[in-house]
N, CA, C and O of each residue as an XYZ file, in Angstrom:
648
protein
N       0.845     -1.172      0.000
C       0.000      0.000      0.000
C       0.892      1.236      0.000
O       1.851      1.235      0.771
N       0.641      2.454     -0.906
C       1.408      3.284     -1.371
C       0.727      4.587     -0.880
O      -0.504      4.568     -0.881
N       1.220      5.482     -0.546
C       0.401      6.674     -0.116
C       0.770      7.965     -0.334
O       1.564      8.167      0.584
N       0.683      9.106     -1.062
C       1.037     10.568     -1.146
C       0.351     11.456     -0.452
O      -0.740     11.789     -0.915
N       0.770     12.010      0.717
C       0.349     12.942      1.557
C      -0.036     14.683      0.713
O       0.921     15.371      0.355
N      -0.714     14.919      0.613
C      -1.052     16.350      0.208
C      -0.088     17.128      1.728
O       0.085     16.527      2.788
N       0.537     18.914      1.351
C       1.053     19.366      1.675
C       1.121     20.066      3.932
O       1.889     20.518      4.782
N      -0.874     19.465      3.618
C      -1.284     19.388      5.039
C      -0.646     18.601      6.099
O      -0.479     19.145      7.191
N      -0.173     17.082      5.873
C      -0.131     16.204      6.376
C       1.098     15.840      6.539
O       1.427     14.673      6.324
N       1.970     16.764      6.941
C       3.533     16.168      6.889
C       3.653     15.331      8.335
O       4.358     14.322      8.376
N       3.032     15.734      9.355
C       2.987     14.556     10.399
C       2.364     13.498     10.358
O       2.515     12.636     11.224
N       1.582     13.371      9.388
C       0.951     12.377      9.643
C       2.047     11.222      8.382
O       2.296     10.030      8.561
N       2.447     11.992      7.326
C       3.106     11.286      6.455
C       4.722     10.513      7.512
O       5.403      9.524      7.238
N       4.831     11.454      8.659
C       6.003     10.778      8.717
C       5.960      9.116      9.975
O       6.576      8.061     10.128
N       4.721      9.924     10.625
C       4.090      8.431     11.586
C       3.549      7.069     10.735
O       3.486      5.911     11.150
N       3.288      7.445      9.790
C       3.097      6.540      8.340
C       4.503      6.065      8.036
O       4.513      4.845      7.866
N       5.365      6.475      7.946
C       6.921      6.046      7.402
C       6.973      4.954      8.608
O       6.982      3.727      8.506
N       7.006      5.764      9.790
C       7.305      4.887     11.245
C       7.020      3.673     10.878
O       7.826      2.747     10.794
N       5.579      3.628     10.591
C       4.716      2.161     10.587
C       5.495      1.159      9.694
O       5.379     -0.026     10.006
N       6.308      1.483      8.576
C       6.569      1.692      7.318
C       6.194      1.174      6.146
O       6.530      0.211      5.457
N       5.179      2.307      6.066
C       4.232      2.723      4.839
C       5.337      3.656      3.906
O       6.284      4.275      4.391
N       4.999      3.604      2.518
C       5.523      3.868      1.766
C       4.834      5.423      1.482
O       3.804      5.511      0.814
N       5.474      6.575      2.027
C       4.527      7.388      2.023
C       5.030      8.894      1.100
O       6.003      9.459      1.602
N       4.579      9.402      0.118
C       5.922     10.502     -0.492
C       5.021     11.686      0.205
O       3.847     11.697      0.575
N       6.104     12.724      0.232
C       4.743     13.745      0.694
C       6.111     15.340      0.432
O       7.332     15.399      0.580
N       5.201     16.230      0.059
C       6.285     17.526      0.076
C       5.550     18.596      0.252
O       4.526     18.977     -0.316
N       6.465     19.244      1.484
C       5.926     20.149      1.539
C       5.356     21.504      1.410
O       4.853     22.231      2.267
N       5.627     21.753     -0.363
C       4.709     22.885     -1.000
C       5.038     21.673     -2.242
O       6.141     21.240     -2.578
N       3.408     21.232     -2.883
C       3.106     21.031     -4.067
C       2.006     21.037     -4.088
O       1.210     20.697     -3.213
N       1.804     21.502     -5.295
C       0.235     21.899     -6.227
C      -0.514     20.517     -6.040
O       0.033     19.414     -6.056
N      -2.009     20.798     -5.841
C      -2.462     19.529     -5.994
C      -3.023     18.523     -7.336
O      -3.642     17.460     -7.383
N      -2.407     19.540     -8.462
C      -2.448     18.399     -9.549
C      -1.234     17.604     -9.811
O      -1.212     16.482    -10.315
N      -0.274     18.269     -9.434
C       1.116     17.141     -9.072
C       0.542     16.049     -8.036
O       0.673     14.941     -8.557
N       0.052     15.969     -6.976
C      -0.641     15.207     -6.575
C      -1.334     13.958     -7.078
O      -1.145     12.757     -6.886
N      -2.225     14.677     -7.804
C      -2.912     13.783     -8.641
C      -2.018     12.936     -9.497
O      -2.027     11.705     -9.489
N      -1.382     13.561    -10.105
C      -0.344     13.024    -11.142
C       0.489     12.194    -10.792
O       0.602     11.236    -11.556
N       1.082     12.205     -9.966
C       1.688     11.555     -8.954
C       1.122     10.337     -8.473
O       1.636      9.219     -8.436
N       0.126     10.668     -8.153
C      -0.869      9.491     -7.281
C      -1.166      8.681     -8.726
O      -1.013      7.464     -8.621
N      -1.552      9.141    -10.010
C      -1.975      8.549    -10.780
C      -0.616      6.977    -11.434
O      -0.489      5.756    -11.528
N      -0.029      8.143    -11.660
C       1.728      7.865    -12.180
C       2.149      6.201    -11.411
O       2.495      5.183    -12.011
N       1.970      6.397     -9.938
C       2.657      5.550     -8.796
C       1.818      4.344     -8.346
O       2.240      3.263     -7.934
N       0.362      4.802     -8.532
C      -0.540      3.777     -8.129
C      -0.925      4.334     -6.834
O      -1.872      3.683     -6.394
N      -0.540      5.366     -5.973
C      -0.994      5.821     -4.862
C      -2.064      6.193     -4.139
O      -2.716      7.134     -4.592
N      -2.326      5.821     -3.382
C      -4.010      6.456     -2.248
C      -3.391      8.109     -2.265
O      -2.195      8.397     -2.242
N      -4.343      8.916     -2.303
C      -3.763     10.327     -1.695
C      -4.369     10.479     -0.256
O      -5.563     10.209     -0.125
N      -3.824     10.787      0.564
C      -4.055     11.211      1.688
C      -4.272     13.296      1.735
O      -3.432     14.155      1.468
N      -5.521     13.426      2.117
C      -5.823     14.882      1.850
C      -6.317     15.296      3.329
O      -6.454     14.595      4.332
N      -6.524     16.588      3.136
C      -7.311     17.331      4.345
C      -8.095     18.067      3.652
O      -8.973     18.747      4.183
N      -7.840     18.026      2.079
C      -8.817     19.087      1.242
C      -9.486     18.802      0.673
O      -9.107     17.978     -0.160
N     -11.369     19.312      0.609
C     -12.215     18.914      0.548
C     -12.448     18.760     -1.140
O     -12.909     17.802     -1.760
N     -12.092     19.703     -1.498
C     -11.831     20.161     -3.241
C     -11.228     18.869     -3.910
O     -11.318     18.382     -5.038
N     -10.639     18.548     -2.864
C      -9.317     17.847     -3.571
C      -9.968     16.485     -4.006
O     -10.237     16.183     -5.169
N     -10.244     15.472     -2.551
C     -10.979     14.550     -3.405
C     -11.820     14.432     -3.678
O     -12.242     13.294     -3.469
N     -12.716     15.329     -4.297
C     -13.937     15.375     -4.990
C     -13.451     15.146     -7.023
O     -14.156     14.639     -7.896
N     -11.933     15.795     -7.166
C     -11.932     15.540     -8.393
C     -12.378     14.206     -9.085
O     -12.912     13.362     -8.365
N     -12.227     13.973    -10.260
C     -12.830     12.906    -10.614
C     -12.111     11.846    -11.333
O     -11.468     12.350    -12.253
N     -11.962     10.486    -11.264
C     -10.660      9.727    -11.616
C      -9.915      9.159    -10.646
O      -9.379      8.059    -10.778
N      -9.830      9.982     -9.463
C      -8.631      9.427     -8.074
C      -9.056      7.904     -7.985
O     -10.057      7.418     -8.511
N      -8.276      7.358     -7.354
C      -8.261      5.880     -7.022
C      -8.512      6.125     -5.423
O      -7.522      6.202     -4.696
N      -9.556      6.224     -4.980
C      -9.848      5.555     -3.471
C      -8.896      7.021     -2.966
O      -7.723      6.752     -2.704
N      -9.220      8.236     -2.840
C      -8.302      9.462     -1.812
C      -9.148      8.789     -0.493
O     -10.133      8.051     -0.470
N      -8.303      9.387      0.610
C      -8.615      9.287      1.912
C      -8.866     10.992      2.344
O      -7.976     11.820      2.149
N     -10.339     11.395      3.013
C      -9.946     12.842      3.412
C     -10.021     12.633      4.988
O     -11.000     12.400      5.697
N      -8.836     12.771      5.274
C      -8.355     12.882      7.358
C      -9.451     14.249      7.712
O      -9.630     15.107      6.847
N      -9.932     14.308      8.653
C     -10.890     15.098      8.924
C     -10.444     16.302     10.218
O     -10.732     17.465     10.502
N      -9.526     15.142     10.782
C      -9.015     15.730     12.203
C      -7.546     16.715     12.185
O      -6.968     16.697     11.099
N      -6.999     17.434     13.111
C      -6.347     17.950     13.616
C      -4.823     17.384     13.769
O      -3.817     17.536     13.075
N      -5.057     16.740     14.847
C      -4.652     15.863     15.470
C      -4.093     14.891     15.166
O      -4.668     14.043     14.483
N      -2.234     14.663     15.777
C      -1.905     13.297     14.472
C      -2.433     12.225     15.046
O      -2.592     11.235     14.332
N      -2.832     12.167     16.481
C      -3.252     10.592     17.196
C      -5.029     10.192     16.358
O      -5.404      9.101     15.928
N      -5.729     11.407     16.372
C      -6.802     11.286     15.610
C      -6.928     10.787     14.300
O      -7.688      9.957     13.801
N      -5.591     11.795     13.650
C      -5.537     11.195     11.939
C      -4.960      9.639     11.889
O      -5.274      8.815     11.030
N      -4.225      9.459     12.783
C      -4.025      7.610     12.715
C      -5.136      6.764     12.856
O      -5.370      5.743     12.209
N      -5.898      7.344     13.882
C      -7.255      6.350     14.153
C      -7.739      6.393     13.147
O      -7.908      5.296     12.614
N      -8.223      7.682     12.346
C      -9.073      7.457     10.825
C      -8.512      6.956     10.310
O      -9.202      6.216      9.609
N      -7.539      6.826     10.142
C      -6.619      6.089      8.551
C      -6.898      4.416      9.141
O      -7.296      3.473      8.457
N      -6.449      4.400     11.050
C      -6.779      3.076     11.228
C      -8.096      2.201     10.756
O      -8.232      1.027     10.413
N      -9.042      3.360     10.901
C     -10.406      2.616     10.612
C     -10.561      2.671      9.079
O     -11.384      1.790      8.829
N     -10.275      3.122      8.198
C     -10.547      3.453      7.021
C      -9.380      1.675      6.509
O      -9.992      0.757      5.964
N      -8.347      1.564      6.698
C      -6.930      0.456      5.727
C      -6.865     -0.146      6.776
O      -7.071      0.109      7.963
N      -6.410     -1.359      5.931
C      -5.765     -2.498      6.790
C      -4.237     -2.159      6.612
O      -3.541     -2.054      5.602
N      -3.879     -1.985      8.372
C      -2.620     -1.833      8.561
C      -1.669     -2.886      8.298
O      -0.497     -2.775      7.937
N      -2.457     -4.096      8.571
C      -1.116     -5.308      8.305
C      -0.807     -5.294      6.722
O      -0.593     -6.466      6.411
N      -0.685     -4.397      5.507
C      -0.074     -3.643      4.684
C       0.655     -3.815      4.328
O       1.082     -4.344      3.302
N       1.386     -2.861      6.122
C       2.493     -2.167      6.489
C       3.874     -3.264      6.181
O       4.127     -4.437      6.456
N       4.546     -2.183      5.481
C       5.961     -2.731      5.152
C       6.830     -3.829      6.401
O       5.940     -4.398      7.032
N       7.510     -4.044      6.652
C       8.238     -4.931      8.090
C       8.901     -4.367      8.016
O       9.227     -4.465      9.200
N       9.825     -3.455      7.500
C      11.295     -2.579      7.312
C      11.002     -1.589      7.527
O      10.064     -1.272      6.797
N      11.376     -0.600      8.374
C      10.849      0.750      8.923
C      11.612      2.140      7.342
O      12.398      1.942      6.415
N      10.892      3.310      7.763
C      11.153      4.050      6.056
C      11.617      4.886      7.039
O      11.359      4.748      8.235
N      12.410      5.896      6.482
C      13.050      7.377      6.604
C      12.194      8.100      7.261
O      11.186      8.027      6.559
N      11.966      8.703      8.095
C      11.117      9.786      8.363
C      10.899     11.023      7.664
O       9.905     11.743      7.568
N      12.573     11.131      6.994
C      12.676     12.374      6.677
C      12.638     12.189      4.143
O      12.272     12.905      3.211
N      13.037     11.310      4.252
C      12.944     10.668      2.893
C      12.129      9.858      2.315
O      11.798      9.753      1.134
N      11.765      9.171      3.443
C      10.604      7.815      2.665
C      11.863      6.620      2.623
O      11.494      5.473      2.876
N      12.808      6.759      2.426
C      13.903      5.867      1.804
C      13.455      4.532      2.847
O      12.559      4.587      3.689
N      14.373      3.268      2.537
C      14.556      2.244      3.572
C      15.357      2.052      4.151
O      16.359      2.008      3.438
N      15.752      1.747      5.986
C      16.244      1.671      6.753
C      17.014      0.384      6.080
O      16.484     -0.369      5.264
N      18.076      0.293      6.468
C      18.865     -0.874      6.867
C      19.959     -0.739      8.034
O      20.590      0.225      8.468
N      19.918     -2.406      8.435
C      21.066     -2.107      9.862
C      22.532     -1.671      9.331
O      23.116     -2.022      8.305
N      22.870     -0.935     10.193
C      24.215     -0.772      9.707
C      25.719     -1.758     10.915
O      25.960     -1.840     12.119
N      26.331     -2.295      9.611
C      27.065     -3.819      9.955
C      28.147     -3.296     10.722
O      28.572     -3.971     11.660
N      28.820     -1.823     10.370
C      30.095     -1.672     11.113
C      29.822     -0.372     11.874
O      29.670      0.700     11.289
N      29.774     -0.494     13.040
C      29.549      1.094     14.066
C      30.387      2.254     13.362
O      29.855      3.311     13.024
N      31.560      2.011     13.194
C      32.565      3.235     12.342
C      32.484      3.733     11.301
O      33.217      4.646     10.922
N      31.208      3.014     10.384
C      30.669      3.724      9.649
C      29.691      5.146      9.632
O      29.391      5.913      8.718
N      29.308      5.110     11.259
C      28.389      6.083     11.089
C      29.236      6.972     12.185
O      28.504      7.713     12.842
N      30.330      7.029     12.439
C      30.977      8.051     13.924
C      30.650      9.059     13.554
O      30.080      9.718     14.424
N      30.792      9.765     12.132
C      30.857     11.336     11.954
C      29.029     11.628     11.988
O      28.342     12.627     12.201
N      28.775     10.413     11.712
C      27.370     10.913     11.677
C      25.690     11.134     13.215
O      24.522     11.515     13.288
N      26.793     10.566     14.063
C      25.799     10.978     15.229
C      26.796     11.800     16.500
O      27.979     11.997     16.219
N      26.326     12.207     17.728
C      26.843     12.749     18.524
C      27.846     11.943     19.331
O      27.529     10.754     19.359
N      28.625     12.142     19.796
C      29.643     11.816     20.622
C      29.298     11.029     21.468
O      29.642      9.913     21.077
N      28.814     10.970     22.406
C      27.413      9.898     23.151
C      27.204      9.046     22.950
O      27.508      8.011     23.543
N      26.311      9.284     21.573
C      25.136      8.456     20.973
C      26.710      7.111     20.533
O      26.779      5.984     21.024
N      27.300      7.453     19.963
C      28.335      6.492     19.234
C      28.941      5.718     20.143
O      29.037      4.505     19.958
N      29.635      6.585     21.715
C      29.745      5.616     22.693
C      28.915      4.649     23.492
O      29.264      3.624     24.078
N      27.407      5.371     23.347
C      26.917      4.449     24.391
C      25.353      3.679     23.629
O      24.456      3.081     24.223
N      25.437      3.877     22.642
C      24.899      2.981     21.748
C      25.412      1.948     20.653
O      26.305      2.308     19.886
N      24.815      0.553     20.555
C      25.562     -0.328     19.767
C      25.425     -0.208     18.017
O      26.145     -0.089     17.025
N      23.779     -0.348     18.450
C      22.802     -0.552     17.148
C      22.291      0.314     16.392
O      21.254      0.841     16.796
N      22.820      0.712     15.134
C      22.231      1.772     14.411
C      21.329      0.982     13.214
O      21.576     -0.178     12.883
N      20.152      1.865     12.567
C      19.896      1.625     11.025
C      20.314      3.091     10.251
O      20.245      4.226     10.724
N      20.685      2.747      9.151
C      21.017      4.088      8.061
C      19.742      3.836      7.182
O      19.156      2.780      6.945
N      19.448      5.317      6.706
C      18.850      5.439      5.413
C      19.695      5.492      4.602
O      20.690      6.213      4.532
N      19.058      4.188      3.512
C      20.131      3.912      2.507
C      19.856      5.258      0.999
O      20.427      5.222     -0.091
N      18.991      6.134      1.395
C      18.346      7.281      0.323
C      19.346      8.482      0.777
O      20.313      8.723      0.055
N      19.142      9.196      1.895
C      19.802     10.559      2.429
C      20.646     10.030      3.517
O      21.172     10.993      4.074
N      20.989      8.964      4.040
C      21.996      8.262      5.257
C      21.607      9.184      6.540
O      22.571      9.294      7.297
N      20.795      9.668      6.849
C      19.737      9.949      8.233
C      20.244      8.662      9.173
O      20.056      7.692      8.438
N      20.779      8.190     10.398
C      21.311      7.416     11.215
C      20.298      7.615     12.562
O      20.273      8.541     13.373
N      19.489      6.411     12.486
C      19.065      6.572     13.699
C      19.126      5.204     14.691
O      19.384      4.059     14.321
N      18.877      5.568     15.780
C      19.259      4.508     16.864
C      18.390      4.165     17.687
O      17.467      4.978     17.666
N      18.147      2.925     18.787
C      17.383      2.764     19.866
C      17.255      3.175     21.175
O      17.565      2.472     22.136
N      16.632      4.734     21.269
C      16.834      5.512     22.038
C      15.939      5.358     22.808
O      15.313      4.304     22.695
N      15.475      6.448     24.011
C      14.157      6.424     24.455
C      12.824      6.922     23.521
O      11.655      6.538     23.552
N      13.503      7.946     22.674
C      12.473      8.505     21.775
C      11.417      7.651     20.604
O      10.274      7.938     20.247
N      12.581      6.165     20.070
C      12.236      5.432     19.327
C      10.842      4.262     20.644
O       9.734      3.799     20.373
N      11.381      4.227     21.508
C      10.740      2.980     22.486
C       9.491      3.804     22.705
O       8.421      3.216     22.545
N       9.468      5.428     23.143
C       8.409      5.977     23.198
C       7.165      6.124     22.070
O       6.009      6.493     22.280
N       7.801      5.703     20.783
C       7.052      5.959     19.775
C       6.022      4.776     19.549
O       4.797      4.813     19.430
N       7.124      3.459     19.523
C       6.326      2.288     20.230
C       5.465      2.426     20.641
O       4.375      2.017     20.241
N       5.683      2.994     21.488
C       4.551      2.422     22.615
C       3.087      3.355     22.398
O       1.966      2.956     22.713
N       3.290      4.200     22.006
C       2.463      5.325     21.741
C       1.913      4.418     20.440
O       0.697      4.281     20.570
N       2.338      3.845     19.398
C       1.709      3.009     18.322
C       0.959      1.929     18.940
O      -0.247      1.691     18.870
N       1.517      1.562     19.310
C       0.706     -0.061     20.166
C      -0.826      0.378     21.136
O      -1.940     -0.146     21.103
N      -0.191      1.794     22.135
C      -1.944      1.892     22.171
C      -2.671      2.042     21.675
O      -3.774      1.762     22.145
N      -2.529      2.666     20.195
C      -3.245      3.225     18.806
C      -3.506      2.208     18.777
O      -4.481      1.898     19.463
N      -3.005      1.419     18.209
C      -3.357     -0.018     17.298
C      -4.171     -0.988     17.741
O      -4.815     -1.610     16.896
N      -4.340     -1.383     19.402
C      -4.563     -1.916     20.150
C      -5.596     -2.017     20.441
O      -6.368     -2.976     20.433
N      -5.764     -0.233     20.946
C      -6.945     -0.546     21.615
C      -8.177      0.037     20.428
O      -7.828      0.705     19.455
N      -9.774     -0.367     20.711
C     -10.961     -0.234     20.125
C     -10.907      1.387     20.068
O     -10.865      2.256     20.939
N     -10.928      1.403     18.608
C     -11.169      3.075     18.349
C     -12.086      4.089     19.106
O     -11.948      5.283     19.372
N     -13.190      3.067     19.387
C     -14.148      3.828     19.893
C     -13.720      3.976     21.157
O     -13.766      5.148     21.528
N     -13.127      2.840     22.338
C     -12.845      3.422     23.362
C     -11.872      4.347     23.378
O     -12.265      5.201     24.173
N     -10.165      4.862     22.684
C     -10.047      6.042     22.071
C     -10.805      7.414     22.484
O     -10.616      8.173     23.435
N     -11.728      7.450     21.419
C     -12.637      8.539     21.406
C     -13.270      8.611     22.714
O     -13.003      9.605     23.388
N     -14.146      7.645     23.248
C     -14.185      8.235     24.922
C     -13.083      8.515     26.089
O     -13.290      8.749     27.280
N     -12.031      8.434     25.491
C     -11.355      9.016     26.264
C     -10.716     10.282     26.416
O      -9.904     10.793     27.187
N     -11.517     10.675     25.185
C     -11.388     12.191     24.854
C     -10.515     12.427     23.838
O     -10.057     13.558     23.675
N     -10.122     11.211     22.896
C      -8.771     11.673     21.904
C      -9.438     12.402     20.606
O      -8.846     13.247     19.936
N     -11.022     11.852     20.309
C     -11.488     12.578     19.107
C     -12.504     13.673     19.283
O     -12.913     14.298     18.304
């Protein structure tokens, strides 16, 4: 499953990478590049604009309704089947694909002084080489996905998320 974020949705395009969904998204383009794009690739468009998927021709647009990126996951949750989702995590910042990286000294110049001593395990983006690691920030993201995913949308929403 392939997805192009319209120019609204850059958070939501990159919690989509997380998952890793194949997601392109930029942030100033016209929305007939969009289309074109979406047409071109085989892509769902992901919109916030009402104009937008009303044109005529799109393949299945999604319009996110909410604010909110925990909200816009639940819609997208209820709308696609997530098991989809790639197994190889994407770029946040590229879309590209993660891979582990085999020798630590490959990436020294590329993270902080710290991070290189007191971490083992890196993945590189093999697109823009973005180096990221298993931090608290990554475990937090986890976990923040797993209650999404987990729990019943509707209980969610009574808990005040929509």
């Amino acid at each position: 499953m392939k997805f192009i974020a319209d120019a609204m949705l850059g958070r939501l395009a990159k919690w989509l990478r997380i998952l890793g969904f194949d997601v392109l998204y930029y942030p100033v383009i016209d929305d007939r590049l969009v289309i074109k794009i979406a047409r071109e690739q085989e892509r769902t468009i992901l919109t916030r604009d009402t104009r937008l998927v009303k044109q005529r021709g799109l393949r299945s647009p999604v319009l996110i309704e909410s604010n909110n990126i925990f909200d816009q996951l639940l819609e997208i949750k209820d709308r696609l089947d997530f098991r989809d989702a790639a197994h190889s995590e994407r770029c946040t910042v590229c879309n590209g694909i993660l891979s582990s990286v085999s020798r630590k000294k490959e990436i020294k110049e590329s993270v902080p002084d710290f991070i290189y001593h007191n971490f083992n395990d890196f993945i590189k983006c093999e697109d823009c080489g973005k180096v990221y690691w298993d931090g608290t920030h990554r475990e937090k993201i986890r976990q923040k996905v797993k209650e999404i995913f987990s729990a019943p949308s509707e209980l969610l929403r009574r808990q005040g998320r929509n």
